[in-house]
Steps between C-alpha positions, in 0.01 A plus 500: 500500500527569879189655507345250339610235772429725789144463334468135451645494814224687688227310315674198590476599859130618437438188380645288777342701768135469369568096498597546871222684556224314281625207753521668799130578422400127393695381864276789659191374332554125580553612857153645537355276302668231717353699865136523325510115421655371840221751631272282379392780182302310280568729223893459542439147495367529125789705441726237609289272268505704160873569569630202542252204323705502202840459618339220765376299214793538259708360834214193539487399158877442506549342792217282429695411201240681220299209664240474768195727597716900566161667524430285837861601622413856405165482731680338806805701514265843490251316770793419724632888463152590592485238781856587638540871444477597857834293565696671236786661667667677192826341531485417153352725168113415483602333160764233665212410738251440239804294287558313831164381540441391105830293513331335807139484333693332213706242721174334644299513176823312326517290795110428523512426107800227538290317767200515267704313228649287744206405667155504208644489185831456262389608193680851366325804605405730252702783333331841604531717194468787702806717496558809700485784284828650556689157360281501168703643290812315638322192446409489146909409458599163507756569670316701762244194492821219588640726783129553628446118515828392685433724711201426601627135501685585779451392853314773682784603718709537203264652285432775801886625467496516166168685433579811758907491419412536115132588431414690746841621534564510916866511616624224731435720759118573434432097482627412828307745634182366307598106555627497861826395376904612538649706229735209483219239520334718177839431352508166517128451358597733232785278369321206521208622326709677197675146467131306490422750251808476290528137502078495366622761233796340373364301230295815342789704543700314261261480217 
């Protein structure tokens, strides 16, 4: 029986040691794929693209609120990576950058649409019934489908908190860094936006 654990043992030990190292090669790989783009590589830039277009558009079409136009979020953020690469400094992983810039992308396109209603017209915009495809098969639930709604009901500051504490599944720590904003401050937002949501979900909850 000893023997036996001294074995599962060392291929438990195997096993953590080629995680560490399968990620001390992706961190090596980022790295010079990160020099090669700030170099101004245009092959590392369509690295950057065909690594990271997915998860940029799964992080638009929430925040948008499964609304709006994520494919013209998509475009700007990777034009203003392209545009700005010389400035990045590397203080933060090449993926928080790109996360910074579509939260921003997203603010002004929310706030550009709320003057647009405000402004030309009253009338309800139109329900996209594009979904991004890795909340498809989440969706097809109704209760997937009443969570998805109130959240996207939200207010956008709200709705930010809420999307990278649970979907995209940040700590506290990882959205200050993204939103400018105190641990504490994250906090705050956090309880405020799990109360909105709660109070929106009550009635469904009790059926």
């Amino acid at each position: 029986m000893f023997e036996q654990f001294g074995t599962l043992t060392s291929q438990g030990q195997m096993t953590a040691a080629a995680i560490i190292e399968e990620a001390r090669v992706a961190d090596a790989d980022e790295s010079a794929l990160t020099r090669r783009f700030v170099g101004g590589d245009p092959e590392a830039f369509d690295a950057i693209v065909a690594r990271y277009q997915v998860r940029v558009a799964r992080l638009a079409h929430r925040l948008l609120g499964w609304g709006g136009d994520p494919d013209d979020v998509v475009q700007d953020v990777f034009l203003t990576a392209l545009r700005k690469s010389g400035g990045f400094r590397g203080r933060s992983s090449l993926w928080t950058w790109l996360a910074t810039i579509t939260i921003n992308r997203c603010r002004r396109q929310l706030r550009r649409k709320a003057l647009w209603r405000r402004f030309l017209f009253s009338s309800r915009q139109a329900v996209t019934d594009a979904a991004a495809a890795a909340d498809r098969d989440a969706l097809e639930t109704e209760t997937a489908r009443r969570v998805r709604e109130s959240v996207a009901a939200l207010p956008a500051a709200d709705r930010e908190v809420i999307v990278l504490y649970y979907m995209e599944e940040c700590s506290v720590a990882e959205i200050s860094e993204l939103l400018g904003a105190t641990p504490n401050a994250v906090q705050v937002r956090l309880h405020r936006a799990r109360a909105r949501l709660s109070a929106a979900l009550a009635d469904f909850m009790k059926e």
